[in-house]
C-alpha positions as CSV (number, residue, x, y, z in Angstrom):
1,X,125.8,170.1,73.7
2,X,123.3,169.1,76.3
3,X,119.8,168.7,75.4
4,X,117.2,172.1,76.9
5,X,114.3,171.3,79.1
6,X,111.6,171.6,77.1
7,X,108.3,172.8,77.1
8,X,104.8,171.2,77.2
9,X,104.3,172.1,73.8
10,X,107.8,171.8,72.6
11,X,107.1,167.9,73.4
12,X,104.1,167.7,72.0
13,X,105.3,169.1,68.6
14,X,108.3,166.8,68.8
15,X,106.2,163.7,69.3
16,X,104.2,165.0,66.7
17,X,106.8,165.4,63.9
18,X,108.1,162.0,65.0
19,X,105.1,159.9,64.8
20,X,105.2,161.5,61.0
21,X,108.8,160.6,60.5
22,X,107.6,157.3,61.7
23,X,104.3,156.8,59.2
24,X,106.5,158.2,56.1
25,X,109.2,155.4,57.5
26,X,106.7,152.2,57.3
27,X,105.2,153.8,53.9
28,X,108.6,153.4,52.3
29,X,112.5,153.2,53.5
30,X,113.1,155.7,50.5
31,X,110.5,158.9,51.0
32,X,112.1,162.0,51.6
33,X,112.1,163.1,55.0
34,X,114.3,166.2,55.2
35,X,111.6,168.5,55.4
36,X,110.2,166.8,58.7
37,X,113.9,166.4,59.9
38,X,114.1,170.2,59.7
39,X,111.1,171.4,61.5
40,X,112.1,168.6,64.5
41,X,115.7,170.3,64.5
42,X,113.7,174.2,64.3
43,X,112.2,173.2,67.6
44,X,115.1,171.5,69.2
45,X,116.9,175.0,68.4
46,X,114.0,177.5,69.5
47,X,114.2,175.5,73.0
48,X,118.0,176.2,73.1
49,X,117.8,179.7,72.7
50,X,114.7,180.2,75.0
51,X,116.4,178.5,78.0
52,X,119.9,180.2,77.2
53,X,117.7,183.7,77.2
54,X,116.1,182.7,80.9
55,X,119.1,182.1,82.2
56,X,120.7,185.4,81.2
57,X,117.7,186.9,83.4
């Protein structure tokens, strides 16, 4: 599936939750991460379903 085009602050969140994915990485290869990974998949999803209900209009 193709990535959406997303947002301003859809970026900024994902860079966001990134740069922490990236701090917990250098702190230790074995800290727990899922919660992170879920919130960056959340956003990835909420994009999807905004640009699939604009083009329905």
């Amino acid at each position: 599936m193709q990535d959406p085009k997303y947002t301003a602050g859809e970026i900024a969140k994902l860079a966001w939750l990134t740069a922490r994915m990236a701090k917990r990485g250098i702190a230790s290869q074995t800290v727990y991460q899922g919660d992170l990974e879920k919130k960056f998949e959340k956003v990835i999803e909420g994009a999807r379903k905004r640009e699939e209900k604009q083009q329905q209009k």
